[in-house]
C-alpha positions, -999 to +999 in steps of 0.1 A: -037+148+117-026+130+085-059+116+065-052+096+036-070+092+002-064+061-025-070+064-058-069+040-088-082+011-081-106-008-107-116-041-130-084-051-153-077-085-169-053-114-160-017-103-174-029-060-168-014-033-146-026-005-126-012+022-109-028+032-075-020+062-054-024+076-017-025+106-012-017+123+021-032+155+035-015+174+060+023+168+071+043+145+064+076+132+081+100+117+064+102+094+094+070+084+085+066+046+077+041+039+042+020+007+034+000-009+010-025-036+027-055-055+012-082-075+023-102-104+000-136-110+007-137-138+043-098-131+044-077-111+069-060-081+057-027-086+048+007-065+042+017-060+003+046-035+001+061-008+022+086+025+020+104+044+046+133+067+040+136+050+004+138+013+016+110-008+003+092-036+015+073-065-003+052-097+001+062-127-012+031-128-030+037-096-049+078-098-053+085-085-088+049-074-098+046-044-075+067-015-078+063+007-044+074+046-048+067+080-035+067+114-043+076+135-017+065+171-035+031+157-039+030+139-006+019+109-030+024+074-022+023+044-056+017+010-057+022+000-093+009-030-105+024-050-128+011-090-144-020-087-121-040-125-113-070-132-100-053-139-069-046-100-062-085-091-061-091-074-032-100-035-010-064-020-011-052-001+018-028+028+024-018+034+057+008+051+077+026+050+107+047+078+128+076+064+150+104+086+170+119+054+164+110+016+150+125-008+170+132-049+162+092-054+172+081-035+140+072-052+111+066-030+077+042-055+063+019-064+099-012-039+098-011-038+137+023-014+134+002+013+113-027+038+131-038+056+102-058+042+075-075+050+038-112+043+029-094+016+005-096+015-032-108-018-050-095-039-075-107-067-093-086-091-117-105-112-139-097-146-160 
């Protein structure tokens, strides 16, 4: 079974970047769907980016400040950073889901779709 491990969150200003990573033990498909989540403090958990097979996935919210990549040697997921606000505070999330196939009813970005999650990684954007 596939357990996954982020790394890189922390505390940056307004304007900063980071760079987190998930790391994925044990093997990985290339069928596999990837996602970044995170959850605010008295919010729900909501869908940031996702990958699969190269095609990428993005919130709104995040369009043009997140990068999303992967490395498949290091079985190494990214979420790079980019202009962080206060607004992006929050427990990030890598998750992962294993489909034969995705039919129209998946969404990359809906947490339901994914069964295996990361402890999380937090970071905090300040004024």
């Amino acid at each position: 079974q596939v357990q996954l491990v982020e790394s890189g969150g922390g505390s940056v200003q307004s304007g900063g970047s980071l760079r987190l990573s998930c790391a994925a033990s044990g093997y990985r498909y290339s069928t596999d769907f990837m996602g970044w989540f995170r959850q605010a403090p008295g919010k729900e958990r909501e869908g940031v980016s996702a990958i699969y097979t190269g095609s990428t996935y993005y919130a709104d919210a995040v369009k043009g400040r997140f990068t999303i990549s992967q490395n498949n040697a290091k079985n190494t997921v990214y979420l790079q950073m980019d202009s962080l606000k206060p607004d992006d505070t929050a427990m990030y999330y890598c998750a992962l889901t294993r489909r034969i196939r995705y039919g129209s009813d998946f969404r990359p970005l809906d947490q339901y779709g994914y069964n295996t999650w990361g402890q999380g990684t937090q970071v905090t954007v300040s004024t």
